[in-house]
N, C-alpha and C positions, 0 to 999 in steps of 0.2 A: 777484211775478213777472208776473201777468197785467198788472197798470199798468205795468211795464216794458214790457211788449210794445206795449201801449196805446198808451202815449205815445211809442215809434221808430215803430210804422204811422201815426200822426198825422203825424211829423214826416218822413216819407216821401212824405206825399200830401197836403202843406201848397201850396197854390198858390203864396204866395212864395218857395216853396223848388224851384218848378219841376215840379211833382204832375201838373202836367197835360201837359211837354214829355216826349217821348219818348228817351230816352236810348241812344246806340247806345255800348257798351261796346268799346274798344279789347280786348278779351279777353270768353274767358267766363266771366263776372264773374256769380255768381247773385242778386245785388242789383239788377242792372238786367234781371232777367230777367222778361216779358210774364208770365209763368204766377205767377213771386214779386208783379208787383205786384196783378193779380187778388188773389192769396192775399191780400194788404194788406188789401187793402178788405173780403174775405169776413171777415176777422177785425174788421175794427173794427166790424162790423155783428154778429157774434159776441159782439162786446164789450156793444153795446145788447141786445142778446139778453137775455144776464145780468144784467145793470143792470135790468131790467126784471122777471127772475126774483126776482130779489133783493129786489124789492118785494116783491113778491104771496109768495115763500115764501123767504125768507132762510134757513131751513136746507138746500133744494136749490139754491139758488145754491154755499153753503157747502161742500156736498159734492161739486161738481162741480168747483167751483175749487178743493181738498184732491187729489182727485184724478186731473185734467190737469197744473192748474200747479205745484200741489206736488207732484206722483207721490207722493202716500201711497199704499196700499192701503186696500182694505177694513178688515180690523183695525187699522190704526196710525190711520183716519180715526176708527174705533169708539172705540179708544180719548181719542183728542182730545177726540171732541166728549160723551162718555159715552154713548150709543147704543148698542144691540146693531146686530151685524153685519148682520144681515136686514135691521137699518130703513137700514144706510148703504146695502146694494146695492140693495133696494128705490128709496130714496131719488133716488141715482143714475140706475136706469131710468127712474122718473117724470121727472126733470129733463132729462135723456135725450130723452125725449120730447115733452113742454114745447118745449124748443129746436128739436128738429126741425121742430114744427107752427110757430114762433114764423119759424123760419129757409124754410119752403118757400112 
């Protein structure tokens, strides 16, 4: 899910696709909208975020991507990845965190 997302904000904010002109939308259309294509970019930068996470601690990339992209829960992530529940939500705060310092 998360490379699907990936790769339509790439090809959203592709220069030869027009990334950089301003599009004024015959309706309110929320794809040409100023605030969606900000969002664009905070995500692909979101995206290196992780990509980076993922180096240094691949099980809290893992758990973060379980449960934004995949909407698992705490227990169905436990279960996946064999983990007790403590080390997923644990898990998750630290990455959590990571990101945020990573992201400000």
């Amino acid at each position: 899910m998360r490379q699907i997302l990936v790769d339509r904000a790439r090809r959203n904010t592709a220069t030869k696709r027009g990334g950089e002109v301003q599009v004024e939308p015959l309706q309110d259309d929320i794809h040409h909208h100023p605030r969606v294509k900000s969002g664009i970019e905070e995500f692909l930068i979101l995206d290196q975020a992780l990509t980076r996470l993922a180096d240094s601690e691949p099980r809290l990339a893992q758990v973060v991507e379980l449960h934004y992209f995949g909407g698992l829960n705490g227990p169905e992530i436990s279960e996946l990845l064999g983990i007790p529940v403590w080390s997923v939500t644990r898990d998750r705060r630290l990455a959590e965190a990571w990101l945020g310092r990573a992201l400000s």
